[in-house]
C-alpha positions as CSV (number, residue, x, y, z in Angstrom):
1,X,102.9,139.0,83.1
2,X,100.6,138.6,80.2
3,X,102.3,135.0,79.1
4,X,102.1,133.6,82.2
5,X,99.4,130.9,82.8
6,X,97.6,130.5,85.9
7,X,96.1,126.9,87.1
8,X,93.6,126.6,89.6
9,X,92.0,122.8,90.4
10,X,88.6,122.4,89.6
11,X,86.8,122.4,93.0
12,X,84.0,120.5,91.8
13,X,86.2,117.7,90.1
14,X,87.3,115.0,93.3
15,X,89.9,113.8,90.6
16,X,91.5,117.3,90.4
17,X,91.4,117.6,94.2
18,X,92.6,114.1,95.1
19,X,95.7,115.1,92.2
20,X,96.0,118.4,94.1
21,X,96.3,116.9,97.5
22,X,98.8,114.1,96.2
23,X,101.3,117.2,95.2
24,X,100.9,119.2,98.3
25,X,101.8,115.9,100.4
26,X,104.7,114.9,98.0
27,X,105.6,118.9,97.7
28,X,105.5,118.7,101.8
29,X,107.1,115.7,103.1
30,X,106.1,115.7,106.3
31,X,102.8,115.3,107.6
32,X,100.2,118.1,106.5
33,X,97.4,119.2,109.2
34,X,93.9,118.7,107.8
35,X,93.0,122.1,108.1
36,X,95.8,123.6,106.6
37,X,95.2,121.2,103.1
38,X,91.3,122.8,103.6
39,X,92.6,126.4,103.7
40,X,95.4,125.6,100.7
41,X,92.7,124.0,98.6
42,X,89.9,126.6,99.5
43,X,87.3,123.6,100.2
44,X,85.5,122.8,103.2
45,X,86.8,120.5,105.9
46,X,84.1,118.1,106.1
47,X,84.6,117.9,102.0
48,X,88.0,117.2,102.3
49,X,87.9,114.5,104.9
50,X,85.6,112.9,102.5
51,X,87.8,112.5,99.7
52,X,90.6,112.2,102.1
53,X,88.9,108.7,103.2
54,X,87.9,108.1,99.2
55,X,92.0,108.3,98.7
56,X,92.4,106.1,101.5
57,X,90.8,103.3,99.7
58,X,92.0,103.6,96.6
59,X,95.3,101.9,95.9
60,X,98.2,104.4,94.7
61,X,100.7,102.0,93.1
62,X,103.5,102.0,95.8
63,X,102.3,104.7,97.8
64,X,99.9,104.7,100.9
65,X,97.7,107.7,102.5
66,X,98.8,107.8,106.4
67,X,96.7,109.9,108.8
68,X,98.6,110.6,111.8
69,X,97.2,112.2,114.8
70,X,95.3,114.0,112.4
71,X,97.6,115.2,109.8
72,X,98.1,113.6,105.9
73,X,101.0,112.4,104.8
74,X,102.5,109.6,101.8
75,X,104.4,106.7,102.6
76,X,105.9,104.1,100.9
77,X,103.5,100.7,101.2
78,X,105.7,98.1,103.2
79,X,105.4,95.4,100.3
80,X,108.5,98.0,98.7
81,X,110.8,97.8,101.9
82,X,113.4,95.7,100.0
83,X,113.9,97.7,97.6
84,X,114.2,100.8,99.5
85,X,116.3,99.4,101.6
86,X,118.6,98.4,98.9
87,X,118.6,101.4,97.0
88,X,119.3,103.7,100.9
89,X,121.7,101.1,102.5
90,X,125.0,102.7,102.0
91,X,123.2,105.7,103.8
92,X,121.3,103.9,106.5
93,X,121.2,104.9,109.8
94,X,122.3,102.5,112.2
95,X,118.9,100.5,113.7
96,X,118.0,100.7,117.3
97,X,119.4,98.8,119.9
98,X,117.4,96.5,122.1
99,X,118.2,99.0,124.8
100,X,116.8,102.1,122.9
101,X,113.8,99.5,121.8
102,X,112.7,98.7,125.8
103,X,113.0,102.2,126.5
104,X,110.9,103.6,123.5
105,X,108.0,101.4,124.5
106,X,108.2,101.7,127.9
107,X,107.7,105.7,126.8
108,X,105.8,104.6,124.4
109,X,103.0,102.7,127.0
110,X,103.5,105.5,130.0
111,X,103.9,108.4,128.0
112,X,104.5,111.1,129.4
113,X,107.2,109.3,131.1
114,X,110.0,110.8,132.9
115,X,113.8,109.0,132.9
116,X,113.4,108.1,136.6
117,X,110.3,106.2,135.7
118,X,112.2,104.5,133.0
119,X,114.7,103.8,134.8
120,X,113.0,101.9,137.2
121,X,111.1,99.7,134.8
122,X,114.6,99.2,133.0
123,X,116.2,98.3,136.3
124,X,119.7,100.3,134.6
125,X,120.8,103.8,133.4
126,X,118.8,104.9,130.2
127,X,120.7,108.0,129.4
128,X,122.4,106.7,126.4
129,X,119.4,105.0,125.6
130,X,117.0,108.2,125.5
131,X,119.2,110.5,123.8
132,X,119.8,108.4,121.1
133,X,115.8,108.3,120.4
134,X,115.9,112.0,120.9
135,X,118.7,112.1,118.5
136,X,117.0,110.0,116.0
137,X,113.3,112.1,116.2
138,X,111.2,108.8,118.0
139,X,110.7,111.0,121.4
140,X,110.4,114.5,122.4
141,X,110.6,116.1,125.5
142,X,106.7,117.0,126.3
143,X,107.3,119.6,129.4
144,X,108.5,118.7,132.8
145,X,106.8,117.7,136.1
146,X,105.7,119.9,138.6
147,X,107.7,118.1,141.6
148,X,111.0,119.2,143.1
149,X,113.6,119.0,140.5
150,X,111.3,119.5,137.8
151,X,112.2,116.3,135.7
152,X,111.8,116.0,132.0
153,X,108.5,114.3,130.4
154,X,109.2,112.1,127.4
155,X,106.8,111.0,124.5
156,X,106.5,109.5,121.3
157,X,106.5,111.8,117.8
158,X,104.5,112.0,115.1
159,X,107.9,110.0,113.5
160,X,107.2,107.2,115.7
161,X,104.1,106.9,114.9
162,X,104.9,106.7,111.4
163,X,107.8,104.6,111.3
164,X,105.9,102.1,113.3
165,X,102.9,102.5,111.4
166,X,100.6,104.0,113.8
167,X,98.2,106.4,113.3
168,X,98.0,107.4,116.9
169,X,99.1,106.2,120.3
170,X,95.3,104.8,120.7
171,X,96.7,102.2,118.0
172,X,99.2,100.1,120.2
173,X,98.8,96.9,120.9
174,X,97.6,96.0,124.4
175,X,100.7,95.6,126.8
176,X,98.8,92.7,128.4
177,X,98.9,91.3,124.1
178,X,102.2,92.3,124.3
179,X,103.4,90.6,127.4
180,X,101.1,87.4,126.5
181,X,103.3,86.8,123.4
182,X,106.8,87.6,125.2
183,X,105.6,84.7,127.9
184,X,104.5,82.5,124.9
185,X,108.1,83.3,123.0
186,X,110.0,82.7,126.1
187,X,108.2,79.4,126.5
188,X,108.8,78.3,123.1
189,X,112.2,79.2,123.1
190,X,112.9,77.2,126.5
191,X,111.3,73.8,124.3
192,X,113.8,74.8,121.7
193,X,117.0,74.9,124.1
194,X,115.5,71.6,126.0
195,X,115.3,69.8,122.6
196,X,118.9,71.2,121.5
197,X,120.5,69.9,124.6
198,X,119.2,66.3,123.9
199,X,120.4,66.4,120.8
């Protein structure tokens, strides 16, 4: 149509692309693969990456630039949790139990992991457990082992990753950290109770 105006960013203005690139990860949702933004925006790769980092950097308000496992996304900066929460809580989800929390990082730290093998580091049946972090899109199955039976692998998604704050599986804590600071909490906790009960 002759009436109808077409927009095209200017390539050479990093404003314009860094406006461009907000849209398509709003427009998106979801985490956007690096490439596919370079293809979308016609610019190279190495270009992009370059004002991807420059975006990275640069405070947006309320909003935050994630990479994860090498895809773009927004999120909401943590500060604004409150009021998130507040405005979502009659449609929250219900949170994880302390169950479905073992058994995500146990898959989290052995991924792939198989139920069997988190079974055995539970010590007790994780069915419930794993299908309700199937359920809410924290693990995937990620193939099955070639052994007898052919049991189902178990990882982490890109969700996790992003709900937790991750930008990839490299980014977890040391368990040894981990395991340090449950030692030190138990400890601290045992003062607490010995001090209560003189009291």
């Amino acid at each position: 149509m002759e009436n109808e105006l077409t927009y095209k960013i200017d390539k050479n203005s990093m404003a314009e692309i860094q406006a461009a690139v907000e849209v398509l990860l709003f427009a998106a949702g979801d985490p956007v693969p690096v490439e596919q933004l370079a293809d979308v925006l016609e610019i190279e790769k190495s270009a992009l990456l370059s004002i991807l980092k420059n975006m990275g950097q640069t405070s947006m308000a309320g909003i935050v630039l994630r990479e994860i496992n090498g895809c773009f996304t927004l999120s909401t900066k943590p500060d604004y949790d409150e009021y998130i929460r507040t405005l979502l809580e009659p449609h929250a989800k219900q949170g994880l139990s302390n169950a479905a929390f073992e058994t995500l990082s146990i898959i989290a730290y052995n991924a792939p992991a198989t139920r069997a093998r988190v079974e055995e580091i539970r010590g007790v049946n994780s069915d419930s457990a794993i299908n309700r972090l199937v359920e809410k899109g924290l693990i995937r199955e990620a193939g099955r082992m070639e052994v007898p039976g052919r049991p189902v692998l178990f990882e982490p998604t890109d969700e996790f990753l992003k709900s937790f704050g991750f930008t990839s599986l490299a980014d977890l804590p040391k368990l040894e950290e981990v395991l340090d600071g449950m030692v030190e909490l138990e400890d601290a906790q045992a003062v607490i109770e010995e001090e209560n009960e003189q009291l």
